[in-house]
N, C-alpha and C positions, 0 to 999 in steps of 0.2 A: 284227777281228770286225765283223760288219755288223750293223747295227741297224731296225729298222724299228716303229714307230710306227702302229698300229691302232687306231682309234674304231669302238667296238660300244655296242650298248644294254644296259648290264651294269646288275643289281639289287643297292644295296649292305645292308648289314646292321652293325648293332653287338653284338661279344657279349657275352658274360657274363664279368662278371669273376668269376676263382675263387681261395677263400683255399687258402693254403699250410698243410699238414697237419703233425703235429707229425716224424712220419716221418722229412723228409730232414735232421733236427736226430739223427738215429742215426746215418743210414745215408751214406754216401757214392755217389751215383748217377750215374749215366751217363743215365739217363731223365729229366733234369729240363731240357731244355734250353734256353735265351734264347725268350720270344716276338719270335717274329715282328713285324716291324712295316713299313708296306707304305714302297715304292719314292717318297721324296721329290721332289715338284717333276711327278709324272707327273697328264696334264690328266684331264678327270672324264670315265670313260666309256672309258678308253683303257687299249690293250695294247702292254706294252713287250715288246718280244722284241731276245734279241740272241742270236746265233748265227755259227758260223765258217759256215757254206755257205747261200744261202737258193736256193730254188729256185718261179721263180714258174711255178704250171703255169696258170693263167685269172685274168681280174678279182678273182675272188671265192674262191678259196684258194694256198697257198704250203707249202712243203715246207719244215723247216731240218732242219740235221744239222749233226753235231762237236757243240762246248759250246753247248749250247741252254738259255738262263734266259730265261723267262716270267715278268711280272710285271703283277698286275693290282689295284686296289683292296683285292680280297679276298683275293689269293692271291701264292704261287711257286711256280714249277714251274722245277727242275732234270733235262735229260732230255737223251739223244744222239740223238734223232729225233722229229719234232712234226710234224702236219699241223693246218693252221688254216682254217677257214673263213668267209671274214672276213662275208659275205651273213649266215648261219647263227648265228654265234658258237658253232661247236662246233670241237673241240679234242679232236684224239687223239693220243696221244705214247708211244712203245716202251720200255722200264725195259731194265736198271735205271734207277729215276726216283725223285728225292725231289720231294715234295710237301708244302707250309706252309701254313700260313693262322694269325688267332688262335690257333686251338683247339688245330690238332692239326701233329703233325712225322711223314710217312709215309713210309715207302720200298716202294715195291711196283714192280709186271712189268710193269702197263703201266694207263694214265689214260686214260678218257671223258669229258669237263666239256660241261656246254652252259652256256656264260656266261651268258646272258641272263637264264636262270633260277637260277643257280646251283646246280646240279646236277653233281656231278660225282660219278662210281665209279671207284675204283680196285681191280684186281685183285691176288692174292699181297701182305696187304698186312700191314707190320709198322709200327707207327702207336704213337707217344706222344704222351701229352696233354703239352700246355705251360703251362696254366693251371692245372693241379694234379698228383699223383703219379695217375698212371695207364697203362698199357700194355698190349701184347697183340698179336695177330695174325689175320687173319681172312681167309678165301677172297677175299673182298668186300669193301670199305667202301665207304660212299655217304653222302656229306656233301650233308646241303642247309641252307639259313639258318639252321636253328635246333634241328637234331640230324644225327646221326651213326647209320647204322643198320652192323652188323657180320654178314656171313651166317659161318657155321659157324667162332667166333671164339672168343679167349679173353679177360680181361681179370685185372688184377691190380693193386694202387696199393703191393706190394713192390717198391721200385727195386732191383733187380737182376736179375741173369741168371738166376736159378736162382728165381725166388721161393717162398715157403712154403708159399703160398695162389693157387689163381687159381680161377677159374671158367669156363668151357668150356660153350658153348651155341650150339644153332643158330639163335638170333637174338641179339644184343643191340643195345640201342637205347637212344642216350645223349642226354637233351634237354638243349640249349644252358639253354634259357630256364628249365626248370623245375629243373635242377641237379641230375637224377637219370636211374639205369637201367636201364632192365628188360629181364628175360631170360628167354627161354623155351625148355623142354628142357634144364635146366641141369644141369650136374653140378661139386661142389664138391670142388676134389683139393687135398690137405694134403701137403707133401712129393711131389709128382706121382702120388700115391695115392689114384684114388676113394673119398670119403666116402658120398657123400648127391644122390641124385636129385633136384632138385627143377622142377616141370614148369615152374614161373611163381615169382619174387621179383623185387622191386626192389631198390636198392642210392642211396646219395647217392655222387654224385661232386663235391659243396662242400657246405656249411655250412647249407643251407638243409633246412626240419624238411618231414617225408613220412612217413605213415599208413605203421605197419608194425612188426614184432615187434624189441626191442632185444633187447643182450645178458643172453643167464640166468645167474643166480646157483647154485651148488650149494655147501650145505654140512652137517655132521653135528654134533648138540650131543646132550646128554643130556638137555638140557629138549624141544628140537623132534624128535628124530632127524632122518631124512634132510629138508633140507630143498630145494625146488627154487623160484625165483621166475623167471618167465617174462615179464615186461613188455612190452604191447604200446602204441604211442606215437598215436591219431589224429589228425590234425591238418584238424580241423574246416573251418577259416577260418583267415585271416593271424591274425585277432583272439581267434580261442576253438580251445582243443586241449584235450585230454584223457589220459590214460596210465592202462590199465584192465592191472591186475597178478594174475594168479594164482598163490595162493602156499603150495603143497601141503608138510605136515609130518606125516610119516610118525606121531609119538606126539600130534598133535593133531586132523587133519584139513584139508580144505582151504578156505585164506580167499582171498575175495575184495576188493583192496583197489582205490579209482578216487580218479581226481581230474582235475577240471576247471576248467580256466584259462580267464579272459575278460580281456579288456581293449578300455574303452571311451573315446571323449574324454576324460570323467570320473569314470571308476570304470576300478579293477584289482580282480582278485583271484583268490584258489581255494575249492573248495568239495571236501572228500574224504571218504568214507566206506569204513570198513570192516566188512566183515562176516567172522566165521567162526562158522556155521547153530549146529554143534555141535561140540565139544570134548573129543576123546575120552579127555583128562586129566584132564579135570572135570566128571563125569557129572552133578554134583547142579547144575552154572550150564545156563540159558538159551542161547539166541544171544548172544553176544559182539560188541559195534560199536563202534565211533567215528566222529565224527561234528566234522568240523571248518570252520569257513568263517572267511575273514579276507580282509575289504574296506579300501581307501582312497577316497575319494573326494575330488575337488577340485573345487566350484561355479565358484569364482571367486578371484578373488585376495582376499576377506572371507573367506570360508566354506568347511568342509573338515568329511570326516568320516569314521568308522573303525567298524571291526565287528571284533570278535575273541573265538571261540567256539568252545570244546571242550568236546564231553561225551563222556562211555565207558561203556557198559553195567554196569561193577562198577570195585572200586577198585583189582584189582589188572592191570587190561588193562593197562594202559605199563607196568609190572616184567615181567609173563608172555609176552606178546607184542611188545611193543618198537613203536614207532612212530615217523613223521618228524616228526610233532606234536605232542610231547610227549616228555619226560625220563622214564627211566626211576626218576628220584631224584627226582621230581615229587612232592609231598602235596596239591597243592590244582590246580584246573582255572582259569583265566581265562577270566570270560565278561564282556564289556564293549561298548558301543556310546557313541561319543563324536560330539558336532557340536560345533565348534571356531568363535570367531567373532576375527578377531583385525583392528584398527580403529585409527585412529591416535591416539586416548584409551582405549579399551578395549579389552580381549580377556576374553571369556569360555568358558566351556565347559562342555556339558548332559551328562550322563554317566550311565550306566544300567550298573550294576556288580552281577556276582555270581559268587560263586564255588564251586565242587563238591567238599568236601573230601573228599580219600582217605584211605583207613587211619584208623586209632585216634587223629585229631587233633584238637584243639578244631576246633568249630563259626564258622564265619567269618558275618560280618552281609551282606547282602545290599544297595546302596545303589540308592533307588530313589523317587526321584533324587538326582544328588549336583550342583547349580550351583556355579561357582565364576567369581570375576570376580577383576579388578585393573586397573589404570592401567598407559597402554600407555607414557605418558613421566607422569615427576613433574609436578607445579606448583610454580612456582618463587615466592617471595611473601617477599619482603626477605630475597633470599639463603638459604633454606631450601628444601627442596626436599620437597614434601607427598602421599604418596603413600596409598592406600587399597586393598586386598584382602578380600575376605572369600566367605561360601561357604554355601551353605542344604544341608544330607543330612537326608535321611528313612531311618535303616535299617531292619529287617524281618528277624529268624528267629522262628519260631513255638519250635523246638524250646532256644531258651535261655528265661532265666530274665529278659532284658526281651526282651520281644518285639518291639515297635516304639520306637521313636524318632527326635527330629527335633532336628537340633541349628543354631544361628543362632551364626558364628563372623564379625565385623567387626574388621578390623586397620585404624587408620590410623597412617601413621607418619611423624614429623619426620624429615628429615635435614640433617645439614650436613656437606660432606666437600672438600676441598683435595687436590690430585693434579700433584705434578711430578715432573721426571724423575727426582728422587735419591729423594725422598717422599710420603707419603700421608697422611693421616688421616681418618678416615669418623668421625662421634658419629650416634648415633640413637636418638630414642627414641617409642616404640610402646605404643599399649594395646592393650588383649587383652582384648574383650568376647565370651565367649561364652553363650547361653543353650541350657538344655536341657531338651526335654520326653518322659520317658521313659513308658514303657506296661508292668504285670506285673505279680504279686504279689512285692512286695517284703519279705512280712513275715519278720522273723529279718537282715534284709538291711541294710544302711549305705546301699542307693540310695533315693532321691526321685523323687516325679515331678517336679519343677518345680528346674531346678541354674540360678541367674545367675551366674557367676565373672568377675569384671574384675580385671585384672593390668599393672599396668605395665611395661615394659622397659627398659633402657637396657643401648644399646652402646657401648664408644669402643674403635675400632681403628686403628695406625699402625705403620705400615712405612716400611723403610728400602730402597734399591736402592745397596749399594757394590759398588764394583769398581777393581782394581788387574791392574797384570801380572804375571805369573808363570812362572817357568820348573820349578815343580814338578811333578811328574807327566808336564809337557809341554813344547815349547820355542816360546816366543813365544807363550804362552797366556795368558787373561785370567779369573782370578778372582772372582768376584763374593760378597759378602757381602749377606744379605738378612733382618733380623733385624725382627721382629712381637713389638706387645704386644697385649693385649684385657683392656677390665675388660667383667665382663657383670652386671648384677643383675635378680634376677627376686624378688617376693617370697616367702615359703611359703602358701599355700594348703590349706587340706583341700580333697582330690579323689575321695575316696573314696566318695563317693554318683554318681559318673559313672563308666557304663560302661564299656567298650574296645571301640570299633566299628572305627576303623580305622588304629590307632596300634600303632608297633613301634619297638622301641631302634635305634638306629643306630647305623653303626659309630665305635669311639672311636682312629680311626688319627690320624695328624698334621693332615692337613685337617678331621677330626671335632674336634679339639681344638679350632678357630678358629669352630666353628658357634657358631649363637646358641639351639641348642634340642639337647634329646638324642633326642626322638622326631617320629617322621616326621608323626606325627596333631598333632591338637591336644585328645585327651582328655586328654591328662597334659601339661603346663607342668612343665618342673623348675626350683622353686627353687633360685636361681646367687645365688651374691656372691662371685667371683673373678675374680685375675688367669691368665693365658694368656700364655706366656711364650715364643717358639719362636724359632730361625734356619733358613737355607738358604745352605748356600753350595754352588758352581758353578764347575766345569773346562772353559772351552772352547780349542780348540787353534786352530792360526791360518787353521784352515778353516771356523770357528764351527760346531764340532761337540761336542758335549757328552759328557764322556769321566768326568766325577764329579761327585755329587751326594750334600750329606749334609743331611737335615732332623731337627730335634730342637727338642721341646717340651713343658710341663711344664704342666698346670690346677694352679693354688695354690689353694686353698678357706680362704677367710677367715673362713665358719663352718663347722665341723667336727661340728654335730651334726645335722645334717640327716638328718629321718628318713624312712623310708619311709609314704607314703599309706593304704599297702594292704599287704595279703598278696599282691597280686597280683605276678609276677617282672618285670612291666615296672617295680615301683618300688622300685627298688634304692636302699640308700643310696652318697649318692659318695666313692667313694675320696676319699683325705685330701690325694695328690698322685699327678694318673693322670700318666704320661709314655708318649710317643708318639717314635719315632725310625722314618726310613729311610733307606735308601742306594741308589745307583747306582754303578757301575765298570765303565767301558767302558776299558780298559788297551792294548784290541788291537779293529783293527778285526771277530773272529771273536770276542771273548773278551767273556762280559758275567756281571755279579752283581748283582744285585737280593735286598737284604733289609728288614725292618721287624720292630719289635716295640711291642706297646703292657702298660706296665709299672706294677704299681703299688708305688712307690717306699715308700709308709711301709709298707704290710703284705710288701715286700720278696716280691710274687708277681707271676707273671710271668702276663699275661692270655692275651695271642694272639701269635704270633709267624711270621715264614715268609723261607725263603730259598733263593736261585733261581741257578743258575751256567748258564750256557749255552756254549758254542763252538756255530759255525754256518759249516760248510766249503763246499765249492763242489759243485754238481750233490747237493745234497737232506743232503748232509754234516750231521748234529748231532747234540750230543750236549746231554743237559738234565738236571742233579742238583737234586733240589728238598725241600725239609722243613716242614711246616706244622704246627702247634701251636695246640690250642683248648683254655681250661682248662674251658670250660663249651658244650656241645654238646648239647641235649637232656637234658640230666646226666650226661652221659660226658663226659672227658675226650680229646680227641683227640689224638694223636703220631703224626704220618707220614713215610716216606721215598718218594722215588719217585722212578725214573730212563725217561729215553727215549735211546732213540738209535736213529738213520738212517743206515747207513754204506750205501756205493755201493761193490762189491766190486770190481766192473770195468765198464765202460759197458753191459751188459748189468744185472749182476744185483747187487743193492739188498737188503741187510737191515736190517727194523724191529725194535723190541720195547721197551714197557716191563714196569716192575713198580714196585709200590708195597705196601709191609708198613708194619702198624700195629704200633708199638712197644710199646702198652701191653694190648694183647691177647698180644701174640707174634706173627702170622700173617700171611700175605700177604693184601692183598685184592683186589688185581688184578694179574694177570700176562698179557700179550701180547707173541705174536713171530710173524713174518712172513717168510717172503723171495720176494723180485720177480722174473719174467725180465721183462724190454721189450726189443724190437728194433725195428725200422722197421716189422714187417710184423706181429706177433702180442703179446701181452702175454698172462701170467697170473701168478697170484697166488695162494699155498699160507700163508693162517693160522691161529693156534692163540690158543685166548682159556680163561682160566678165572678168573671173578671173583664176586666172592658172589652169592648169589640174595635178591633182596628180595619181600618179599609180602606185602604189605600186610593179605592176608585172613587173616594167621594170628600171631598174637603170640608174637615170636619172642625170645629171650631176647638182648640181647648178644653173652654168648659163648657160642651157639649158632646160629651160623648156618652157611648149607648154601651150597654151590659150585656152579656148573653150566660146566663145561667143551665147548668146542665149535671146528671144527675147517672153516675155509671156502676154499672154492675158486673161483676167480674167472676167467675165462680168454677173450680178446677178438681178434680177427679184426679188423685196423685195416684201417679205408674200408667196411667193412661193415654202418655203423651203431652198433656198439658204444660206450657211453658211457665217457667219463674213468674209470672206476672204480681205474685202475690207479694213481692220482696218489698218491705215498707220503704225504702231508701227510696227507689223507685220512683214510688208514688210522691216522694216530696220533691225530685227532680222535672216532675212534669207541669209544674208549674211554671209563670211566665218569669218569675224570679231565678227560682231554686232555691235549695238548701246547698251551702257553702261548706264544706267543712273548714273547720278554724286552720290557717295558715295556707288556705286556698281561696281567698275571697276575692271576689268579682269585685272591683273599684269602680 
């Protein structure tokens, strides 16, 4: 084969790299094949040709024929006839002919290139992208630096022969650089069956975001009837984008919902609103809106700060209309703006708190403002270590019974604590001055203007870390025992002349057992003089992987008549001996159990309880039995069952569904099921929901509550923009439960 060696003035280019779409993880392709990568060792500027016959007809062009491979910076050309002209740098060659570059893998009838510029058309051409799933056919193709234009073409990102979906237009035009394609005079065929004319759309051919309508939602309930959500995506700026949604329901009317993204050096964030004008459900409400913004900001490596704010036109907008901003099991709104200083002795933080209570619930205090400081390392002072917190709130509702108040809470605290590898032991001890100046008519009432409370503390906590080997459960595995005590004393106090501004019980699980306080505030201090008594021991195998786990612990109360402050239900008297236990069993690497109960051992009642079994198979496989138990719930009692499961029927098509029924009603209160097709080239999705209805605006008894069943369909055209919607995980998080993964569950 003879070889010959050419220097032209060729223009080179870098392109664009493009990610790999979820697609050929379905499908088995013929369309995806190796990039191209150019000819090693060849000089800048230079054409390598090799061919069986060369024929020189002047100085300035040459003829080859037989096996002709061209190779240049930018390209290959496989061809059995080439004419070159080397003056010119143009290049014509008779097909059948493959043609390569980056981008693209072509086979077409015959090639025009002017190197210099990089230009080149090919005619009759059947052309695969190699930088992602894409293919097609076109009278024409004409590659230049930084797009791909196609005359009377088609395109498609199904790898196969037959695909499901293409598109058929007499222009399309694919940019390198901008990662998208527009087409015009299109026509969209499903099954090689005309759908839908359209004169002009774009299309992403990678991962990069472009102004333009995503995929609609359609589905039927008995609260919305027919509903249709159309989402259209702007993309502003690299930096700021928007997604403006219109979202028509046939028994309501039509709402319109936005949101807009920014993101700056040092500020993120979004800002969304919803509006639906009128409500053809609810003749007697107004316009219906929401209203959301949430900031971060970052100054500097001192100083940070945060914005997080919802409000809704009534209380029952998140139950009746559903939102991404809010729970529908929501009772209260969070509105808060925080500036954060954090220093290498101090850290403080200014905070502007208020909250929008929904439905028939006590009234929440508004904090305005709420300071809070502390020490960012202890001082250390003959082996003690002296640390100091404290916090200045002003709160404010007009509509309770104290209106204003301003409360001065200073903690400083001794410690002394010892830490090696088998042991620990922490002592500390704290006072607890808080003072308060309340505002109202108090008369008939146990409050004060003027509360000064000081309270001593003391903790002593020590722990053990054992461990031996074991071959139980496991082989060559290492045991660990890890057993805690805690004395805690606090004195009693009357409290009952101070309000509740922003304190609530905490939970009394195994780690609640070892805290040093019961509520999250500091308007109630609870009187302690007990021991705390607990272990943990631990199964790791010889991969140090944690295969069981068992914790259990006991509050002993040394005095036993400890009474309540109040009538209010934050001051409960303490159980006599609470016990706390939980567990882990991981038996198989699919196979997991997760339980807990916290128990009160003298009045032999069981408080809260929950427990969780998982298997978790390959390609979306699971299955999840779960039971949770509340003895005291707003004054109900709670008893639940609830199961999920994800099975994958064949690589194609995926069934969801759970359910969960209340034991002590009798009744279901949420039932969901699902089933999925996905293939490389389409996705849709047929589900059914039917779960109680809450509403806030109307006092509903118990056991009388009302269902709304509803029935949605999902269905997505892959490479055409269409969002993830079809991810089964998804679907079992949209529920009023969810689905938990084991070692993440909701208590």
């Amino acid at each position: 084969m003879n070889k010959i060696w050419l220097t032209v003035a060729l223009f080179s280019f870098s392109p664009t790299v493009f990610a790999e779409t979820e697609s050929s993880l379905l499908c088995q392709s013929n369309f995806k094949p190796s990039q191209w990568q150019p000819l090693t060792g060849l000089p800048q500027n230079a054409i390598d040709i090799r061919a069986d016959k060369v024929n020189i007809n002047s100085t300035t062009s040459a003829q080859f024929a037989g096996h002709v491979v061209i190779n240049t910076e930018q390209m290959q050309l496989s061809t059995s006839s080439a004419l070159i002209n080397k003056q010119t740098a143009q290049l014509n060659a008779e097909g059948p002919l493959v043609y390569q570059d980056p981008y693209t893998l072509v086979k077409s009838n015959g090639l025009f290139a002017d190197l210099n510029n990089y230009h080149i058309d090919l005619l009759g051409a059947d052309y695969t992208l190699t930088q992602q799933l894409g293919h097609g056919g076109a009278a024409q193709l004409s590659a230049r630096e930084d797009s791909i234009e196609l005359l009377n073409a088609s395109f498609t990102t199904c790898p196969t022969d037959k695909p499901f979906w293409s598109i058929e237009a007499s222009t399309i035009s694919l940019s390198k650089t901008q990662g998208w394609g527009e087409t015009y005079n299109a026509v969209l065929r499903i099954l090689d069956t005309p759908i839908i004319y359209i004169p002009y759309f774009t299309f992403p051919i990678d991962d990069r975001r472009k102004t333009g309508l995503l995929a609609p939602t359609i589905s039927s309930s008995e609260r919305y009837g027919v509903e249709l959500i159309t989402p259209f995506y702007w993309n502003i700026a690299p930096n700021y984008d928007a997604t403006i949604t219109p979202r028509y329901m046939s028994n309501k009317g039509l709402q319109l919902n936005t949101e807009f993204r920014y993101l700056t050096p040092k500020h993120n964030g979004l800002v969304a609103f919803e509006l639906l004008e009128k409500d053809d459900s609810e003749p007697d409400l107004e316009e219906r809106y929401l209203v959301h913004w949430q900031q971060s900001s970052y100054f500097n490596d001192n100083w940070r700060a945060s914005i997080d704010i919802t409000n809704v036109s009534d209380d029952n907008y998140l139950t009746d209309l559903n939102s991404e901003y809010g729970n529908a099991t929501d009772t209260q709104l969070y509105r808060t703006g925080a500036l954060n200083y954090l220093g290498e002795d101090w850290s403080a933080e200014f905070k502007i708190q208020n909250f929008e209570v929904l439905g028939d619930h006590t009234d929440s205090y508004a904090a305005m403002p709420q300071v809070s400081w502390q020490t960012t390392q202890p001082t250390k002072w003959y082996g003690i270590d002296w640390s100091l917190q404290g916090e200045f709130s002003h709160f404010t509702n007009e509509d309770l019974l104290i209106t204003d108040a301003s409360r001065l809470h200073i903690e400083p605290k001794a410690s002394y604590s010892i830490n090696d590898t088998a042991w620990s032991f922490l002592s500390e001890a704290s006072l607890l001055h808080t003072y308060y100046q309340q505002e109202g008519d108090f008369t008939d009432t146990p409050y004060t203007e003027r509360v000064t409370r000081t309270l001593p503390k003391l903790r002593m906590h020590a722990q053990m870390n054992l461990e031996r080997e074991t071959r139980f459960f496991v082989d060559d595995g290492i045991q660990t025992l890890e057993p805690q005590l805690q004395y805690l004393y606090v004195p009693h106090r009357e409290q009952e002349n101070i309000g509740l501004y922003d304190t609530t019980k905490m939970q009394d699980d195994f780690a609640g057992l070892f805290r040093e306080q019961r509520f999250s505030g500091v308007d109630r201090i609870a009187q302690a003089n007990q021991f705390t008594i607990g272990a943990t021991t631990r199964i790791y195998d010889n991969k140090n992987i944690e295969r069981f786990n068992f914790s259990a612990g006991q509050i002993l109360y040394l005095d036993s008549n400890v009474k309540p402050t109040s009538q209010n239900p934050l001051d409960q008297t303490n159980y006599n001996a609470l016990f706390a236990a939980e567990t882990m069993i991981h038996w198989h690497r699919r196979w997991y159990l997760s339980a807990g109960i916290q128990y009160d051992a003298d009045t032999k009642q069981r408080i809260k309880s929950h427990a969780t079994i998982d298997y978790k198979g390959d390609n979306n496989q699971l299955v999840q039995l779960n039971h949770h138990y509340a003895n005291d719930v707003s004054d109900y009692e709670i008893d639940q069952i609830g199961m999920f499961t994800s099975v994958p029927l064949n690589k194609q098509f995926q069934f969801i569904a759970s359910y969960h029924r209340d034991l002590v009603s009798k009744r279901s209160t949420e039932f969901f099921i699902g089933l999925q097709y996905e293939s490389c080239c389409w996705a849709i999705q047929l589900t059914g929901n039917r779960q109680i209805e809450t509403d806030l605006n109307k006092a509903i008894d118990h056991d009388d509550a009302q269902f709304d069943s509803s029935i949605r369909l999902n269905f997505v055209l892959k490479g055409l923009g269409g969002k993830s919607n079809y991810d089964v995980s998804r679907l079992l998080q949209k529920g009023i439960f969810g689905y938990r993964r084991p070692y993440f569950l909701n208590n």
